[in-house]
C-alpha positions in Angstrom: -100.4 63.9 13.8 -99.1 61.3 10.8 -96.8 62.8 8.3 -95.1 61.3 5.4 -91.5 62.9 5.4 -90.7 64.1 2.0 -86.9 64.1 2.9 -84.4 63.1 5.3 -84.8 65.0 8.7 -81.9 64.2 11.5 -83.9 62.5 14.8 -87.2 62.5 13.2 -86.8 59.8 10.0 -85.6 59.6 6.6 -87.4 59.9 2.9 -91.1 57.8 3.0 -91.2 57.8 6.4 -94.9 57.7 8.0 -93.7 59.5 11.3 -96.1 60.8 14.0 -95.1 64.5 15.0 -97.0 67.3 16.7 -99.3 69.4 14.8 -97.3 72.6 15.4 -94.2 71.1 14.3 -95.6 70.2 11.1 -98.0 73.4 10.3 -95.1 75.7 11.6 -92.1 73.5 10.2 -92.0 71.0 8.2 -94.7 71.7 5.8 -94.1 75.1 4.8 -90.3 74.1 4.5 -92.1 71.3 2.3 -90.3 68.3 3.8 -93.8 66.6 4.8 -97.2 66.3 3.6 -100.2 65.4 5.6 -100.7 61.5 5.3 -104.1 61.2 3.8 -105.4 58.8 2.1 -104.7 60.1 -1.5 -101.0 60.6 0.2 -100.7 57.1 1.0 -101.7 56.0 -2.2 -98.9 58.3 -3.6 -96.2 57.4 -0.8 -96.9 53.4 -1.6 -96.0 54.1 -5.5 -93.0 56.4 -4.3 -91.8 53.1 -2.4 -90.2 50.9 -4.4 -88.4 54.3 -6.3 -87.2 54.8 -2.7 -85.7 51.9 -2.3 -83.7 51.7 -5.6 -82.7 55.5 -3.9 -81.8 54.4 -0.8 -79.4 51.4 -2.2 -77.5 54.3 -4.4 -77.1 56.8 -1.5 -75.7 54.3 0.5 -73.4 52.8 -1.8 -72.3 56.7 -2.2 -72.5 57.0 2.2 -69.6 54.1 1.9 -67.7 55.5 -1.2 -67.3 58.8 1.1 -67.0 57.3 4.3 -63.5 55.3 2.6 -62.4 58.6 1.3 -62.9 60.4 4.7 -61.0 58.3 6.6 -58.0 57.8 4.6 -57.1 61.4 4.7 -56.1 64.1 7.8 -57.0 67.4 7.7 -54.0 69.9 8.9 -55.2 73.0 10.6 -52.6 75.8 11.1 -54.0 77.9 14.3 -52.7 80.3 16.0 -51.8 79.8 19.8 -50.4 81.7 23.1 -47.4 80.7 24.9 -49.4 78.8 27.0 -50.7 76.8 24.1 -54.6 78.0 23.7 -55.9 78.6 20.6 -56.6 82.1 19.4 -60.5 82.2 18.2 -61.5 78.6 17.3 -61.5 76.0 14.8 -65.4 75.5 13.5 -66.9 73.2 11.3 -66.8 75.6 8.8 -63.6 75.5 8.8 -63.1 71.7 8.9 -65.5 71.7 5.4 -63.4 74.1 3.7 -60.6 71.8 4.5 -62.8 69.2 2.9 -63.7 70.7 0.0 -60.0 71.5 -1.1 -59.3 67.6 -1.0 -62.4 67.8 -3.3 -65.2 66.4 -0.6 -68.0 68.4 -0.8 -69.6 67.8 3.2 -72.7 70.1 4.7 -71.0 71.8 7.9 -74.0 70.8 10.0 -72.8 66.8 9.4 -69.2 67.2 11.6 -69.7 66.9 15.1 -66.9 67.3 18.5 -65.4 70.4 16.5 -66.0 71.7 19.9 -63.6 69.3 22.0 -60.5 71.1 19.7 -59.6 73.2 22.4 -55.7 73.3 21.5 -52.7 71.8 19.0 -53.0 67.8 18.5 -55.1 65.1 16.8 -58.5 65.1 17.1 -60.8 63.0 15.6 -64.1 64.2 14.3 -67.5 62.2 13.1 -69.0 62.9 10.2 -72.5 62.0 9.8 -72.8 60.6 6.0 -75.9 59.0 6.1 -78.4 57.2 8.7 -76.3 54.7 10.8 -72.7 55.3 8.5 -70.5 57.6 10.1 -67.2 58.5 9.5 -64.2 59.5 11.4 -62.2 62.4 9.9 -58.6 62.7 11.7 -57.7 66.4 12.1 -54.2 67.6 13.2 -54.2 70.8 14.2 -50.5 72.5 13.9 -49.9 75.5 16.1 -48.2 78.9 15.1 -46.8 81.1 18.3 -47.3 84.3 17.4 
């Protein structure tokens, strides 16, 4: 079934796509969520109009993608965790806690957008990807400081 995507969805297009997804998908997804609309022929008139506003859209966002991505990688994250005497962590450290970290260095980033939080399994540097924006990434260092308790 053809969709236009009314925003950006991760692995099935960005904003103004005309993307072909199954029905279910759409009826059960994406259009009560109202991120696509049926691609008609009234909604094709729309989406070619909506174009060109797109594109002025898209050169912002990724001017702001770049802005971010410079600020991202020019800092390190510290977080204190605390560990056993044989060095593993107690709990975990999340992407939630990674955007908090963020946020206090005044960089606002969606949790869902850091990936390989998983592969901090004890203290050290780790480097994590951020997903800013289709095909800019960033990489966020994160030292993560133990505390023996």
């Amino acid at each position: 079934m053809k969709v236009i995507l009314k925003d950006n969805i991760v692995r099935v297009g960005v904003k103004g796509d005309l993307v072909d997804v199954k029905p279910g998908y759409f009826r059960n997804y994406l259009n009560p969520q109202g991120l696509a609309v049926e691609a008609t022929k009234k909604n094709m008139a729309e989406l070619e109009e909506m174009q060109a506003q797109l594109k002025a859209e898209e050169a912002e966002n990724r001017k702001e993608a770049e802005e971010l991505k410079e600020k991202i990688e020019a800092i390190t994250i510290t977080q204190r965790v605390n560990v056993g005497e044989d060095g593993k962590l107690f709990g975990s450290v999340t992407n939630k806690d990674i955007a908090e970290a963020l946020a206090e260095q005044g960089i606002e980033i969606d949790r869902k957008r850091i990936e390989n939080v998983e592969k901090i399994d004890g203290a050290g540097e780790f480097e994590l990807n951020v997903r800013l924006y289709p095909e800019i990434n960033a990489n966020l260092k994160v030292e993560v400081v133990a505390e023996v308790q």
